[in-house]
N, C-alpha and C positions, 0 to 999 in steps of 0.2 A: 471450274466450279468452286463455288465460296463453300472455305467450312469454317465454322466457329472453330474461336482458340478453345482448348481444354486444359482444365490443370491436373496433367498425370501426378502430381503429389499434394495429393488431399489433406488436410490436416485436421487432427482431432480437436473435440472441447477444448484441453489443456494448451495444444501446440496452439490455437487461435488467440487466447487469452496471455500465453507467454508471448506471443508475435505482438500482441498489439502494447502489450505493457511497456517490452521494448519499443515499439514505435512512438508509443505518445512521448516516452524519454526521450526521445531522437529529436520531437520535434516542441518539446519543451527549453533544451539547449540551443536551438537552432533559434528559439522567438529569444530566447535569453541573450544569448551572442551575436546574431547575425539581425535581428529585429522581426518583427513583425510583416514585413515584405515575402522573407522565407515560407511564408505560409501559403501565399499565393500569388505561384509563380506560373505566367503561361507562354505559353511557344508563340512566339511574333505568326501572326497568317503570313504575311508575305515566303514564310518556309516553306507553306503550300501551297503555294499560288498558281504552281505550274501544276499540278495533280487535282487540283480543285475545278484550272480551267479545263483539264482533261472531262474529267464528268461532266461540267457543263456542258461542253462540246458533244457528248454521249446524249446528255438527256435532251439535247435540241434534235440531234439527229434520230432516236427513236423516235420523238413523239412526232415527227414529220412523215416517219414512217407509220406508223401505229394510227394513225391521226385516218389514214385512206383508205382502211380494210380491216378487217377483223374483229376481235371483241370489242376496243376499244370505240373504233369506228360506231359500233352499232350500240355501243351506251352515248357514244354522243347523240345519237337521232334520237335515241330514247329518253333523252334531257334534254331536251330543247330548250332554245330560250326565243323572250320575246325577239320578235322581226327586229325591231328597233338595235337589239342589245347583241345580235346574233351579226349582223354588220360589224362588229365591233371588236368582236372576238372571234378571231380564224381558228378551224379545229385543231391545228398545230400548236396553237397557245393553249388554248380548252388540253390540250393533252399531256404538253407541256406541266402546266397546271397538278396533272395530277398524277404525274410521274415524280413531282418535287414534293406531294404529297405523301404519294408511297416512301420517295424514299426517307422524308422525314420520320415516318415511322419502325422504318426498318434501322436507323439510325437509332431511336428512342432504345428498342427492342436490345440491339447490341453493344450499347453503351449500361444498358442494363446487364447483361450478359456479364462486361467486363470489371463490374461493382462485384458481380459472384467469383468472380478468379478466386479469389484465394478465400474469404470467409464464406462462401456460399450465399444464402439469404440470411441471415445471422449478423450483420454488421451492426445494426443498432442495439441488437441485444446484447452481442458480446463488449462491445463501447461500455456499454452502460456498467459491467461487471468491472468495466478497467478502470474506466476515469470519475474521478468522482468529482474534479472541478473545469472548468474552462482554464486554461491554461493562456489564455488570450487575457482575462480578466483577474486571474486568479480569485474567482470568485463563485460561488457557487452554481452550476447549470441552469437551475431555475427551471422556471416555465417553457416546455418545448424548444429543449434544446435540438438542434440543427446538426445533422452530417455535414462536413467540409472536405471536398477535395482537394491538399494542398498543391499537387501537382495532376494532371490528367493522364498520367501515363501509366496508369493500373494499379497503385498503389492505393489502399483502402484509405477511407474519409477517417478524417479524424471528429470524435466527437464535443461542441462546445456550446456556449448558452448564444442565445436570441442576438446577446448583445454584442459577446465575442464575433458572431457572424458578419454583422453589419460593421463592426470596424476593421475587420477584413477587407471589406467589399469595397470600400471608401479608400482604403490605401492607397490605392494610384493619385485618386482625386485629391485627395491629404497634400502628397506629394508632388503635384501640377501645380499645389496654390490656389485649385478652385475652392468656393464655398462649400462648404459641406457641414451637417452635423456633428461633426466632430470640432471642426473650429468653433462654435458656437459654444461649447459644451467648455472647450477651455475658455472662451470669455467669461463666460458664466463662472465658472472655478474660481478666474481672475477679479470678477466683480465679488466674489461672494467673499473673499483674503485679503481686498483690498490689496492687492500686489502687482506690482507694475509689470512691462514685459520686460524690462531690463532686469529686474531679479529672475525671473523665470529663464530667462538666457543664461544670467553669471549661476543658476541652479543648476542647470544642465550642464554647462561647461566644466562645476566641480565636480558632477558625478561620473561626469568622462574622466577624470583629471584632478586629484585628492590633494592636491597640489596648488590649485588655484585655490583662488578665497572668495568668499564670496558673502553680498550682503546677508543681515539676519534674518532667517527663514527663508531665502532663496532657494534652498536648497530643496528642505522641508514642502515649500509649493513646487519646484520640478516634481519631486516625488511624488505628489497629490496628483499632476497630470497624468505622469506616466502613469498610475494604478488607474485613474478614471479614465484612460482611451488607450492603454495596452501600446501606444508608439514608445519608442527607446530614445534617448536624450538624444542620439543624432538627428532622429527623428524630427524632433520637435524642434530642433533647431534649425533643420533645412526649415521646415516649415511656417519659422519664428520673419526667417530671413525672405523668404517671400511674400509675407504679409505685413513687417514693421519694419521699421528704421531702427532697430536696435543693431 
């Protein structure tokens, strides 16, 4: 029999608000030194591939069962469909169907559940008392700022603005070299400074590296990237290197 997780150690106003102050610390160094990647990291599917096709294999065999007798059986007659459309669809799938629906919501339900572990229903409230900027932008929340979960594995969302969210969302894509709003966003930069891509590289490579030298205001436009799309000079430069010849 399923029983939901419980968190036998509850934590008060104060202990919520000192949990999370440390945590947005945690993950203010983490965008700092390790990049923007850290924020949103997820577990490969092929991890569960074998447990995934387990339930498959469960919810085919139910609804083949369920499909020829009993409740289910007799919602289906009681939902009929046209002649035509009922050829087409065996009660096994029809059942199918809405055993993937069930569990899609029992799924909703307990992935909500696991948002409560530790701050209860309180998460955006108590955010709102911690953080007072996006930490992705360093800039201010704004207009309806977003819960983020940086990893899925029960840890509470961090809170950040509209914009922080979405160049979250894009990192993979950033990082593949496909199109995205974000590379647009540094042309745009680059059209608006009149600055090549070859300063933006020798910018980034000083700010790795105080050492190297680098054209006048090279550096000064890396920096202007980095604050307007929140990537880290490595960043930009896998990024630089996928899209130019520099």
């Amino acid at each position: 029999m399923y029983k939901r997780y419980e968190n036998k150690s509850q934590l008060d106003k104060n202990q919520k608000i000192k949990l999370l102050e440390e945590y947005n610390q945690f993950y203010e160094n983490e965008k700092r030194t390790k990049g923007i990647e850290k924020l949103n990291v997820k577990m490969p599917r092929e991890v569960f591939e074998n447990i995934l096709d387990e339930i498959g294999t469960i919810l085919i065999e139910k609804a083949n069962d369920m499909s020829k007798n009993g409740l289910v059986k007799d919602f289906l007659e009681h939902n009929t469909l046209p002649i035509s459309m009922s050829k087409l669809l065996p009660d096994d799938f029809r059942t199918f169907c809405l055993l993937l629906n069930a569990l899609k919501q029992w799924v909703s339900a307990e992935s909500a559940a696991t948002d409560r572990y530790l701050l209860g229903g309180t998460a955006r409230e108590t955010c709102r008392k911690v953080v007072k900027k996006c930490i992705i932008t360093d800039e201010a929340l704004g207009k309806d700022p977003q819960l983020h979960h940086p990893v899925r594995d029960g840890r509470p969302p961090i809170l950040i603005s509209k914009k922080g969210h979405e160049l979250i969302e894009n990192q993979q894509k950033i990082l593949n070299g496909n199109d995205d709003p974000i590379w647009e966003e540094i042309k745009s930069i680059r059209k608006t400074r009149n600055m090549s891509w070859v300063q933006l590289h020798e910018g980034c490579n000083a700010i790795l590296d105080n050492k190297i030298k680098c054209r006048p205001n090279a550096k000064s436009f890396a920096r202007t990237v980095i604050r307007e799309t929140g990537l880290g000079a490595e960043e930009i430069l896998q990024l630089l290197d996928s899209k130019t010849n520099t």
